[in-house]
C-alpha positions in Angstrom: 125.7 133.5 97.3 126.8 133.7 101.4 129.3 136.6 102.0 131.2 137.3 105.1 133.4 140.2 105.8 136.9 139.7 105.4 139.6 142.4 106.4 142.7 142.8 103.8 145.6 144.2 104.2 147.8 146.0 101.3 151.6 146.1 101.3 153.5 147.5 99.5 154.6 145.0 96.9 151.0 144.2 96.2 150.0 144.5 92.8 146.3 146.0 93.4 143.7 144.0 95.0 142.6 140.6 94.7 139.3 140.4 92.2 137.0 138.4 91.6 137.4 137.3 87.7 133.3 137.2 86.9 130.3 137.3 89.4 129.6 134.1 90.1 133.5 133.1 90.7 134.1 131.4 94.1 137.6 132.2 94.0 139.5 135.7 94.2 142.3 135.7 92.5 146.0 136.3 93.7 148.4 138.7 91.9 152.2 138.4 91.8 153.0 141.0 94.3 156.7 141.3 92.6 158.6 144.0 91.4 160.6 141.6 88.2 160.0 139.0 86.3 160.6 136.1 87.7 161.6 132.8 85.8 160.4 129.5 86.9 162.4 126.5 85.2 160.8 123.2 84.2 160.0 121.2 86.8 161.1 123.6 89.6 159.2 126.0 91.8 159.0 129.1 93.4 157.3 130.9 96.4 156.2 134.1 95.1 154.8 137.0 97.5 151.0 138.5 96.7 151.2 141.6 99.1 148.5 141.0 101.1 147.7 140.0 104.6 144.6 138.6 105.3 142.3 138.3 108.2 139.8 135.3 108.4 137.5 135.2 110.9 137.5 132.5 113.4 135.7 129.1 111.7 137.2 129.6 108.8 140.0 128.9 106.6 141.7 130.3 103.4 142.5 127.6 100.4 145.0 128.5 97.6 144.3 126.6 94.4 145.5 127.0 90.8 144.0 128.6 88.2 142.8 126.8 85.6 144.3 129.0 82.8 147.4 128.6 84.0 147.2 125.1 84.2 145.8 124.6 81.0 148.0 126.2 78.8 151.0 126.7 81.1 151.8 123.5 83.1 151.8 126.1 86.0 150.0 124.8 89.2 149.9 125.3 92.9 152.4 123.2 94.5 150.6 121.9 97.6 147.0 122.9 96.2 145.1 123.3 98.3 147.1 125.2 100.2 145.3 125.6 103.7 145.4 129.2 105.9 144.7 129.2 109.2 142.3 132.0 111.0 145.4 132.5 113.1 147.9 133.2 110.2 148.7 137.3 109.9 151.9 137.1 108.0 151.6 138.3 103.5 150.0 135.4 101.9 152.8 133.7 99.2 152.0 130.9 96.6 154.1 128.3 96.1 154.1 128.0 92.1 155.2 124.8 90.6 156.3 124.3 86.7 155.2 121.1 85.4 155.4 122.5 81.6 157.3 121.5 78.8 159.4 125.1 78.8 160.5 128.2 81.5 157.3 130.2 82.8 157.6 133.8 83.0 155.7 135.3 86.0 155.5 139.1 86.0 154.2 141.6 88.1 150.7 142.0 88.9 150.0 138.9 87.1 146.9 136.4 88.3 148.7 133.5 90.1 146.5 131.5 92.1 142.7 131.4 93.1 141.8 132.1 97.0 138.8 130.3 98.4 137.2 131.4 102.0 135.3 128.4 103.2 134.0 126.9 106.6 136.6 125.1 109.0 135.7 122.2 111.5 137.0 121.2 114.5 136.4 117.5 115.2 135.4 115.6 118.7 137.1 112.3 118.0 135.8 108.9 118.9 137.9 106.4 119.2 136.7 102.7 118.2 137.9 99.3 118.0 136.4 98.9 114.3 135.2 101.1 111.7 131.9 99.7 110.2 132.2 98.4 106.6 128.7 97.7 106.2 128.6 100.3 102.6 128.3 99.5 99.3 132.2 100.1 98.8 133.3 98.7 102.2 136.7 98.5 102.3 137.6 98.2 98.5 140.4 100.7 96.6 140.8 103.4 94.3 139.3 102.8 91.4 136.2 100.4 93.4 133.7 102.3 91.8 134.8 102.4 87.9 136.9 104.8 85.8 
């Protein structure tokens, strides 16, 4: 596994460090860097703080994503998953948590919110063309082209 160094920050809401949840994980996860409960209603969300500030390196960005568990058994996701952070971003990281369960969610402090991912940004040299070639197997056909 490819590791890079990445400088965190602690304020003082935080809830303890982000972790990773197992070796292999990709993601570390996010805590609720909150002092109360807070109650998210169905179908509503909420931006909740982690207490951290982060410092990618340059060619690089920052993805929030659910987790899983939360997901699962919860309804509880990521509202614009995956939520990108730029290299040039130095402000406390927040998650914007959505409810899409059947009853109110209940985060509390310190609790595991979201996952964050460090991976490798791109810049792009655009060409700009009369036509895109279509000359593929899928050419120009839909969602759902290629079967369930």
């Amino acid at each position: 596994m490819n590791e890079i160094n990445l400088n965190i920050q602690i304020l003082n809401n935080a809830k303890g460090e982000p972790e990773y949840g197992s070796i292999e994980a990709s993601g570390l996860d996010l805590k609720a860097g909150i002092d109360n409960q807070i109650i998210i209603k169905r179908n509503e969300f909420f931006v909740v703080p982690t207490g951290i500030i982060i410092e990618i390196p340059k060619g690089y960005e920052a993805q929030v994503r659910p987790r899983s568990g939360l997901a699962a058994k919860n309804g509880i996701s990521v509202l614009n998953a995956p939520g990108t952070i730029d290299s040039d971003y130095r402000g406390e990281l927040k998650v914007i948590l959505i409810n899409h369960g059947k009853q109110d969610f209940s985060v509390t402090p310190g609790m595991r919110i979201a996952q964050l991912i460090i991976a490798p940004s791109y810049k792009v040299k655009m060409n700009l063309v009369k036509e895109i070639s279509t000359n593929t197997k899928r050419g120009k056909q839909g969602f759902g082209s290629t079967g369930l």
